[in-house]
MMTF fields as JSON, N, C-alpha, C and O atoms, coordinates in Angstrom:
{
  "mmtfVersion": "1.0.0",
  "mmtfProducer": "UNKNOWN",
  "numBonds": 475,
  "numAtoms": 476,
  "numGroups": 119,
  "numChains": 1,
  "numModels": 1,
  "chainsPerModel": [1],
  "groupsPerChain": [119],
  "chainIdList": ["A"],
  "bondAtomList": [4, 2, 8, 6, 12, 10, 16, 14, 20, 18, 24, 22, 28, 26, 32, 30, 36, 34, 40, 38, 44, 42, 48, 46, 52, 50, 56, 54, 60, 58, 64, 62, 68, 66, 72, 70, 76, 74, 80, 78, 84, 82, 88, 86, 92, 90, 96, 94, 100, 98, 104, 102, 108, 106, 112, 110, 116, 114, 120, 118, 124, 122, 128, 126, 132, 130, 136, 134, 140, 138, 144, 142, 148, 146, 152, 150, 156, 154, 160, 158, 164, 162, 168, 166, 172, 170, 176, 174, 180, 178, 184, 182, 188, 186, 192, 190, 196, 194, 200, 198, 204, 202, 208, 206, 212, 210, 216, 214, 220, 218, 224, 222, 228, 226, 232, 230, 236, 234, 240, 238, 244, 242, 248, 246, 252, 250, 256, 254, 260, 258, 264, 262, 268, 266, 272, 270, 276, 274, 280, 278, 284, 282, 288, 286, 292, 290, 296, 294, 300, 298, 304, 302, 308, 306, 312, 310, 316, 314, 320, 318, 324, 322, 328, 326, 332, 330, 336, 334, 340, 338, 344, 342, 348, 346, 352, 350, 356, 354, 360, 358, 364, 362, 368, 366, 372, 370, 376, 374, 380, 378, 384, 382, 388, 386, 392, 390, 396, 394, 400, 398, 404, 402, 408, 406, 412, 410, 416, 414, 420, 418, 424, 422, 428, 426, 432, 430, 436, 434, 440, 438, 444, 442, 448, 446, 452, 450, 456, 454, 460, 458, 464, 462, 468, 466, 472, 470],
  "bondOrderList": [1, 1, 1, 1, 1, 1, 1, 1, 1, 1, 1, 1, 1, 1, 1, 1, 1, 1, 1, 1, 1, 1, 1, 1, 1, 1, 1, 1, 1, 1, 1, 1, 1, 1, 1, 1, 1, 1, 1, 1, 1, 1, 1, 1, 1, 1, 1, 1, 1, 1, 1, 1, 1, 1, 1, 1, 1, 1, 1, 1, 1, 1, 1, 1, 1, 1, 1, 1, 1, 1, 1, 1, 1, 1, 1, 1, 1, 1, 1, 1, 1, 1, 1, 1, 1, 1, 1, 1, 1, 1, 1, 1, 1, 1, 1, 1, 1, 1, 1, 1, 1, 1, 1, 1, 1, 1, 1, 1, 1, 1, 1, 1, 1, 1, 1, 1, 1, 1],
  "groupList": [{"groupName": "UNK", "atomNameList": ["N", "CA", "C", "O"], "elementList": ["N", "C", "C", "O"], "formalChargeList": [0, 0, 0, 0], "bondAtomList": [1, 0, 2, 1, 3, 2], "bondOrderList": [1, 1, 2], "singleLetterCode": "X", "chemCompType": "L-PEPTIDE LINKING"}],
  "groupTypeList": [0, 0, 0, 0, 0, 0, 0, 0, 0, 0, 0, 0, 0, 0, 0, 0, 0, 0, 0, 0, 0, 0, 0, 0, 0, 0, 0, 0, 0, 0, 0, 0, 0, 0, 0, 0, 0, 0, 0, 0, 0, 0, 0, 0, 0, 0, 0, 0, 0, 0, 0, 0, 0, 0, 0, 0, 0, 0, 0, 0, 0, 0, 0, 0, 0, 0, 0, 0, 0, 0, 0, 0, 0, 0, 0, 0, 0, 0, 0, 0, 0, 0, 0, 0, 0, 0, 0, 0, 0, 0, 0, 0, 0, 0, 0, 0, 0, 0, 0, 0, 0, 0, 0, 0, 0, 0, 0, 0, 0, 0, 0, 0, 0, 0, 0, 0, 0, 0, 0],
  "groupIdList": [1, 2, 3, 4, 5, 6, 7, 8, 9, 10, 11, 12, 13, 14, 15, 16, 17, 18, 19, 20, 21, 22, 23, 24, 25, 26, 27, 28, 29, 30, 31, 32, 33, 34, 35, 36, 37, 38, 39, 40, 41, 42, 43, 44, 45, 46, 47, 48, 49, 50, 51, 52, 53, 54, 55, 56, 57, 58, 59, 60, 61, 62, 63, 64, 65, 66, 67, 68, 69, 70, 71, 72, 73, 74, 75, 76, 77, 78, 79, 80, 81, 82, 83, 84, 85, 86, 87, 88, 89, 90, 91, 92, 93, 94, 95, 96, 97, 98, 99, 100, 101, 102, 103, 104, 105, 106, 107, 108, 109, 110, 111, 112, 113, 114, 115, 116, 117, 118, 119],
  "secStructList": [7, 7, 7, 7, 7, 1, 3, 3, 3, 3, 1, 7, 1, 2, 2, 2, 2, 2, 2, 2, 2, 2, 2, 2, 6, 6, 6, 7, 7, 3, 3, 3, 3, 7, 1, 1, 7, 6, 6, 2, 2, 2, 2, 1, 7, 7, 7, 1, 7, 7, 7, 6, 6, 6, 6, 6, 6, 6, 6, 6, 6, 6, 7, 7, 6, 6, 6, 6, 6, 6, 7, 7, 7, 7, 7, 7, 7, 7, 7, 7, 7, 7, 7, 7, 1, 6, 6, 7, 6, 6, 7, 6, 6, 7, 1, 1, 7, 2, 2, 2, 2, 2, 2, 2, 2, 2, 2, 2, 2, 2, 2, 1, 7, 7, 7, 7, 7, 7, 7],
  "xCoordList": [10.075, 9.984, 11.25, 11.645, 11.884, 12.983, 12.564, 11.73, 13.127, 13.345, 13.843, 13.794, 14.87, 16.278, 15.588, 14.368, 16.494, 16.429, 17.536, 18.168, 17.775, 19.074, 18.989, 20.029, 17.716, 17.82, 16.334, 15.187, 16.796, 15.413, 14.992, 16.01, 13.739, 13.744, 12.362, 11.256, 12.915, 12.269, 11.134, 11.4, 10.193, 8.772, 8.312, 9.031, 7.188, 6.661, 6.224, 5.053, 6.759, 6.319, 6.935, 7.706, 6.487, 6.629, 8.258, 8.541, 8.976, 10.411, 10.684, 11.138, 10.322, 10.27, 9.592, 10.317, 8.646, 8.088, 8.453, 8.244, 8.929, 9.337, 10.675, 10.939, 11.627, 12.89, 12.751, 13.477, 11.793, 11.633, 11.17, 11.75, 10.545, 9.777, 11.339, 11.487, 12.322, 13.119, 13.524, 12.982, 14.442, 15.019, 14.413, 15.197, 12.821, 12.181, 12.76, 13.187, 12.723, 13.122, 14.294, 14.588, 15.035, 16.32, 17.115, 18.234, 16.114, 15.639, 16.542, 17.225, 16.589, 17.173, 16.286, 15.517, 16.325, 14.874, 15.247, 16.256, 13.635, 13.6, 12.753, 11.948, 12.732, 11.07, 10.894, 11.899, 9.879, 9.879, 8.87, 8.023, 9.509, 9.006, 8.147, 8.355, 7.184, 6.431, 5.057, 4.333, 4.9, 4.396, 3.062, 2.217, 3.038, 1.314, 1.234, 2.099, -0.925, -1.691, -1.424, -1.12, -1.732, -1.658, -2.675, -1.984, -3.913, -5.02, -4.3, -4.438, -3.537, -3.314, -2.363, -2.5, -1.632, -0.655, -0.965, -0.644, -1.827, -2.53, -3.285, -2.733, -4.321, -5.365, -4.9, -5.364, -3.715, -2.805, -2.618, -2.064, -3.016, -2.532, -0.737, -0.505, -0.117, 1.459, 1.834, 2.582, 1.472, 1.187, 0.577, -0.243, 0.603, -0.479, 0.278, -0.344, 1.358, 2.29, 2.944, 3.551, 3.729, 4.246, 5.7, 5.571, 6.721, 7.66, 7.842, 7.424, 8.676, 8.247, 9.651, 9.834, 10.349, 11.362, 10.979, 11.696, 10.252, 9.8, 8.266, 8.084, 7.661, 6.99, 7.713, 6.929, 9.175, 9.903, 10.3, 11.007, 9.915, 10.889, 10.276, 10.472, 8.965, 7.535, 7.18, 6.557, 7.661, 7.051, 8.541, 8.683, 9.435, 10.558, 10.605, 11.096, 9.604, 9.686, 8.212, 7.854, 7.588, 6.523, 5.352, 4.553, 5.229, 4.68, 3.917, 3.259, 3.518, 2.587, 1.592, 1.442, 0.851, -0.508, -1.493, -2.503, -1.494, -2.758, -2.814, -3.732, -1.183, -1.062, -1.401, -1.938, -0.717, -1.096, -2.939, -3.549, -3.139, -4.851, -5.505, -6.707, -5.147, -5.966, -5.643, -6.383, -4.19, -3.637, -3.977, -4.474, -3.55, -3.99, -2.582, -1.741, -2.506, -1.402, -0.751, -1.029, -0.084, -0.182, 1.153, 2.137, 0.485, 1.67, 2.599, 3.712, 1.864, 2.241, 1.896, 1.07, 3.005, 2.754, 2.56, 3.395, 0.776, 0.749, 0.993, 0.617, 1.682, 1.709, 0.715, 0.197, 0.399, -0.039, 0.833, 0.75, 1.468, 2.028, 2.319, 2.759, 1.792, 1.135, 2.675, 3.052, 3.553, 4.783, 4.105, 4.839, 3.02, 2.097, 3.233, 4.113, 2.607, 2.91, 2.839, 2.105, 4.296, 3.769, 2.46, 2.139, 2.075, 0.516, -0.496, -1.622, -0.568, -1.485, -2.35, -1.939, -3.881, -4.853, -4.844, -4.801, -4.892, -5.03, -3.546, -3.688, -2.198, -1.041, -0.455, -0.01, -0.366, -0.39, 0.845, 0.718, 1.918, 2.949, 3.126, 4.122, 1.963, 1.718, 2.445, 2.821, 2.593, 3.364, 4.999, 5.705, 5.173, 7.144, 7.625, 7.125, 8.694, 9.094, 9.695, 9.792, 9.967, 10.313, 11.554, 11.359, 12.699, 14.199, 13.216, 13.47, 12.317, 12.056, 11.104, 11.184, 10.251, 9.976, 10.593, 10.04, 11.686, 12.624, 13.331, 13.603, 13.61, 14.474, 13.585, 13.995, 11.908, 10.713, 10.912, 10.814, 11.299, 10.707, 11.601, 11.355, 12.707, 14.417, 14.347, 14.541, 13.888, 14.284, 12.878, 13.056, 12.002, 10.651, 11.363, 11.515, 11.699, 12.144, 13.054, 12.899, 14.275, 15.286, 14.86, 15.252, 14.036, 13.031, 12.024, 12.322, 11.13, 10.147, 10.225, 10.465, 9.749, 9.187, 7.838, 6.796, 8.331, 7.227, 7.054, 7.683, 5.567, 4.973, 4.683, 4.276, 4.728, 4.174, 3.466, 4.063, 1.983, 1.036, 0.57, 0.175, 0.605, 0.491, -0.609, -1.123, -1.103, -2.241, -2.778, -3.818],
  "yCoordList": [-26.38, -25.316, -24.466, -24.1, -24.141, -23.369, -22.06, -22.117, -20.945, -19.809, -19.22, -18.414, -18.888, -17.86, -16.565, -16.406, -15.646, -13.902, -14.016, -14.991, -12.494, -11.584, -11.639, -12.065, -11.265, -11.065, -11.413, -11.186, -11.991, -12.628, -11.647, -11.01, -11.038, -10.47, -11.255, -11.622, -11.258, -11.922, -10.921, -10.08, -11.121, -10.989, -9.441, -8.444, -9.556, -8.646, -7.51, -7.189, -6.902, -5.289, -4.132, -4.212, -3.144, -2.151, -1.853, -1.412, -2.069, -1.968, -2.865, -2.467, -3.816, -5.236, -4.917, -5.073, -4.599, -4.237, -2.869, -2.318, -2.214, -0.689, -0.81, -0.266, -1.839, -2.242, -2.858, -2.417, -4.042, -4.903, -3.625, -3.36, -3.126, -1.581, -0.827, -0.844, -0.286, 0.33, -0.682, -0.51, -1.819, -2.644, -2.666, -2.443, -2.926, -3.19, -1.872, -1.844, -0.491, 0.726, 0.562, 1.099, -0.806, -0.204, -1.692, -2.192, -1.877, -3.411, -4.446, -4.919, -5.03, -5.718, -6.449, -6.052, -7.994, -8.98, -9.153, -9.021, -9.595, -9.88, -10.529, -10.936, -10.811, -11.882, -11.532, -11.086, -11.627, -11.652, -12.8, -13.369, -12.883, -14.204, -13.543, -12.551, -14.556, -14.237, -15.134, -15.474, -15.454, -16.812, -16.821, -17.703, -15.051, -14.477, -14.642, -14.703, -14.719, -14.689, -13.071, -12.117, -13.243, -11.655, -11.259, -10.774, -11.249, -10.706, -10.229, -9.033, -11.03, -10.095, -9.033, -7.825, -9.497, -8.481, -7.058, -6.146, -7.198, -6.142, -5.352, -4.365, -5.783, -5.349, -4.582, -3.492, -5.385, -5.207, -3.902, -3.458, -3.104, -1.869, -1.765, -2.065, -1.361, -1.188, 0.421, 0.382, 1.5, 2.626, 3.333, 3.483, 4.53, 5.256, 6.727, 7.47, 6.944, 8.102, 8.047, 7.051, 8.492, 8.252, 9.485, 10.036, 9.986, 10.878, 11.216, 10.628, 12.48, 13.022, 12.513, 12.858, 11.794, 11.17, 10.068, 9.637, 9.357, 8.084, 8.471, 7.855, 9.575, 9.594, 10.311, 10.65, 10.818, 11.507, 9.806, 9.7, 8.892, 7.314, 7.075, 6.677, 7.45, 6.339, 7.198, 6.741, 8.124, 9.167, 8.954, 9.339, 8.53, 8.649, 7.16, 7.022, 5.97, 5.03, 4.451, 3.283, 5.529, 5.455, 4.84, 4.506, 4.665, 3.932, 5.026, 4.501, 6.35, 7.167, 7.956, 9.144, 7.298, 7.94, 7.529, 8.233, 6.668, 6.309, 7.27, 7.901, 7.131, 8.45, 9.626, 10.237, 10.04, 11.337, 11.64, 12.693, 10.923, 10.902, 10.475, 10.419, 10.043, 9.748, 10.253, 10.631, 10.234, 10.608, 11.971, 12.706, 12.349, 13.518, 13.531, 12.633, 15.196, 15.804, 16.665, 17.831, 16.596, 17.678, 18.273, 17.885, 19.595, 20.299, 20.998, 21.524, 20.801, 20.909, 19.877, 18.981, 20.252, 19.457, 19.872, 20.571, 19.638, 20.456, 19.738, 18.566, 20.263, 19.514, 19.902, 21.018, 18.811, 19.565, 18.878, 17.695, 19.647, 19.27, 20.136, 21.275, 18.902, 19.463, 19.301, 18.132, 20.244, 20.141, 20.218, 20.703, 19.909, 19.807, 18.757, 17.982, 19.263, 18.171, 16.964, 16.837, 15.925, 14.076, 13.267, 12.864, 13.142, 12.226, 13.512, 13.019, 14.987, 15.735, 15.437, 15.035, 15.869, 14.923, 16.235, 17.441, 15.649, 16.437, 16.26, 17.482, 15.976, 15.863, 14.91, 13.902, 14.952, 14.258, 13.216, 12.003, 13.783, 13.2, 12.847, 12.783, 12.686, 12.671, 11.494, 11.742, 10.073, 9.353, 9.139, 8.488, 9.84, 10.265, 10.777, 11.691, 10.152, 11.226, 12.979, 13.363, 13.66, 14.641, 14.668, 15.068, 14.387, 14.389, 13.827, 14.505, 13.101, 12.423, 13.607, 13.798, 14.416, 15.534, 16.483, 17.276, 16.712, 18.075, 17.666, 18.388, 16.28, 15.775, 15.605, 15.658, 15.326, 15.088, 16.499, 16.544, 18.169, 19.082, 19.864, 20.691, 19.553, 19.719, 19.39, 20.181, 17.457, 17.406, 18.124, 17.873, 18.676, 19.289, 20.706, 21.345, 20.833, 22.595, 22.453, 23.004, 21.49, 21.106, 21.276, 22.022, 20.439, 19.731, 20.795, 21.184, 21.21, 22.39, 23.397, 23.544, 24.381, 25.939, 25.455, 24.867, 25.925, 26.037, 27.352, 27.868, 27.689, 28.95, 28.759, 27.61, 29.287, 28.778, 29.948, 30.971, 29.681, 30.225, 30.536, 29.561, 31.293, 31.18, 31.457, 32.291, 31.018, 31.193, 32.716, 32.784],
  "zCoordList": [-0.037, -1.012, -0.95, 0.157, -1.999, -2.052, -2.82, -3.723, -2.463, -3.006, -3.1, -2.171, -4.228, -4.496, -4.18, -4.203, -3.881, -3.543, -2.941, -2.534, -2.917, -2.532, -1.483, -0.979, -0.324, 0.827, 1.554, 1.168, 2.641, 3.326, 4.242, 4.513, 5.06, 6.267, 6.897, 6.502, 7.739, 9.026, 9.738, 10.596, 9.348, 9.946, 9.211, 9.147, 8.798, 8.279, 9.223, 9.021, 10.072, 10.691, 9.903, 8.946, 10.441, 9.61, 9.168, 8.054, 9.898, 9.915, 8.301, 7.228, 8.617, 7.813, 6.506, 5.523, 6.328, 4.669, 4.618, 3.537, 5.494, 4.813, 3.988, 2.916, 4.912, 4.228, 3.041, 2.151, 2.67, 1.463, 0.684, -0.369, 0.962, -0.196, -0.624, -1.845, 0.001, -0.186, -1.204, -2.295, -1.111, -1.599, -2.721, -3.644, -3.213, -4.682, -5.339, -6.493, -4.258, -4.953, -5.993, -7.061, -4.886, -5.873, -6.572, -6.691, -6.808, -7.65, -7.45, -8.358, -5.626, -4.719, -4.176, -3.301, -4.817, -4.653, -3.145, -2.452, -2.937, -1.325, -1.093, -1.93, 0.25, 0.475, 1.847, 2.401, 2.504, 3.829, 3.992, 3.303, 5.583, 5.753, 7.206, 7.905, 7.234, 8.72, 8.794, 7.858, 10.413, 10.744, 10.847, 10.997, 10.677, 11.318, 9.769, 8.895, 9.749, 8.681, 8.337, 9.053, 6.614, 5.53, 6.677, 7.573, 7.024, 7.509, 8.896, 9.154, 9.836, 10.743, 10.406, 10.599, 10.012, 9.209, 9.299, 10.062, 8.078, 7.437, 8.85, 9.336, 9.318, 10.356, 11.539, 11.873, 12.303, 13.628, 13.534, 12.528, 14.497, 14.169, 15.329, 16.5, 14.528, 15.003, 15.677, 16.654, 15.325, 15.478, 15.545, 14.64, 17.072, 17.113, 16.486, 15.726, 16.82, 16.813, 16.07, 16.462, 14.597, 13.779, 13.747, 12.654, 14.328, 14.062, 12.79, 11.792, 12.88, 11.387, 10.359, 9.192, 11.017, 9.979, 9.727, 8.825, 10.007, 9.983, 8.24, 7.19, 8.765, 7.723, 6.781, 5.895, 6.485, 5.665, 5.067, 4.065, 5.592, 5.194, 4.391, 3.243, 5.3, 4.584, 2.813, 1.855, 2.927, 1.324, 0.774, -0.387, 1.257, 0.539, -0.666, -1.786, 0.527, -0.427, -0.943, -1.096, -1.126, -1.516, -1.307, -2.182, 0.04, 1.329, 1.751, 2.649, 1.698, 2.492, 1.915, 2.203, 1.048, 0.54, 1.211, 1.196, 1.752, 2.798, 3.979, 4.502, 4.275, 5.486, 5.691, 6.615, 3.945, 4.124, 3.461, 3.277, 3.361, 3.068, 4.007, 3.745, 5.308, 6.317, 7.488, 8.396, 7.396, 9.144, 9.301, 8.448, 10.902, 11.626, 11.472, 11.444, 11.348, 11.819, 12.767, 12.483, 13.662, 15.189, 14.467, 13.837, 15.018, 14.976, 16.586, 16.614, 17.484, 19.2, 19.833, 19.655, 20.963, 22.223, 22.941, 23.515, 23.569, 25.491, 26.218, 26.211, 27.023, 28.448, 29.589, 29.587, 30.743, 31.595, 32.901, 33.233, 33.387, 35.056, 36.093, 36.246, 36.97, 38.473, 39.033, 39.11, 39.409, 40.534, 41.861, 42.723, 42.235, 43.881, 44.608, 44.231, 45.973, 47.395, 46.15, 45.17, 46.852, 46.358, 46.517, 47.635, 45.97, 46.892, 46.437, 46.374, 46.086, 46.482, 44.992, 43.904, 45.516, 44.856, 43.628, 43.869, 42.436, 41.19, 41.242, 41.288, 41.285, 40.76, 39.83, 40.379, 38.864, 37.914, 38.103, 37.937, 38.429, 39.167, 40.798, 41.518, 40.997, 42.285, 43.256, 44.402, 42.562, 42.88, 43.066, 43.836, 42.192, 42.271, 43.348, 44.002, 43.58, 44.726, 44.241, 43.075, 45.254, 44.683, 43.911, 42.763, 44.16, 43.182, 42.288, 41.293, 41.957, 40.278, 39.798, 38.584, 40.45, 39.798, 39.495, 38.733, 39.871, 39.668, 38.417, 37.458, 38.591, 36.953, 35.756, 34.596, 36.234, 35.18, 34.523, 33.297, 35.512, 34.691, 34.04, 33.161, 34.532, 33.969, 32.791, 31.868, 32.557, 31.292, 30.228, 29.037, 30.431, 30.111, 29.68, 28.639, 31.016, 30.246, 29.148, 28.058, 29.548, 28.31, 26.848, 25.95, 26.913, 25.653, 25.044, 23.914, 25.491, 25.372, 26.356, 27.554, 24.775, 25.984, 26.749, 26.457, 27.68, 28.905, 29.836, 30.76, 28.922, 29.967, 31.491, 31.661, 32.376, 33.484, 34.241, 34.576, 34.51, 35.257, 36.98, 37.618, 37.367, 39.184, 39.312, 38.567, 40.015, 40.752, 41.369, 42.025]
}
């Protein structure tokens, strides 16, 4: 079987039909190809966590009405961490050594505000 198009992509994940979707946008034939059945396709779930440029992609190419009609939306992140003794029971990081906790909360503070509570 032969089939002319502009551009082939290799396996249907989300990367993969988000690109063929852009491309119809801008009326650049395509095909994708992939070895799995439509049914797994479709079913497989690929994502639990979606970033918010990724769903700025997904509405940009007209890919996110399901999303935005079904998905949850967070607007924070809590953390919870135990800087305890290594090993001490309830430490969430309890296995790390210490230099790997001091760099776990370095890059934490970096990243987010973090209140912190004493006892």
């Amino acid at each position: 079987m032969r089939i002319d198009t502009q551009v082939g992509i290799i396996e249907a994940g989300p990367a993969g039909l988000l690109l063929s979707q852009f491309f119809a946008l801008h009326s650049i034939d395509s095909v994708v190809i992939e070895c799995r059945t439509q049914e797994y396709c479709e079913t497989r779930v690929r994502a639990g966590v979606l970033e918010h440029g990724t769903v700025e992609l997904l509405k940009e190419a007209g890919a996110a009405e399901r999303l935005q009609r079904l998905g949850l939306e967070h607007s924070a992140v809590y953390l919870l961490l135990s800087l305890g003794r290594p090993g001490a029971s309830g430490s969430l990081l309890g296995n790390l050594p210490p230099s790997s906790l001091e760099c776990a909360a370095i890059l934490m503070v970096d990243d987010f505000s973090l209140a912190s509570a004493s006892k």
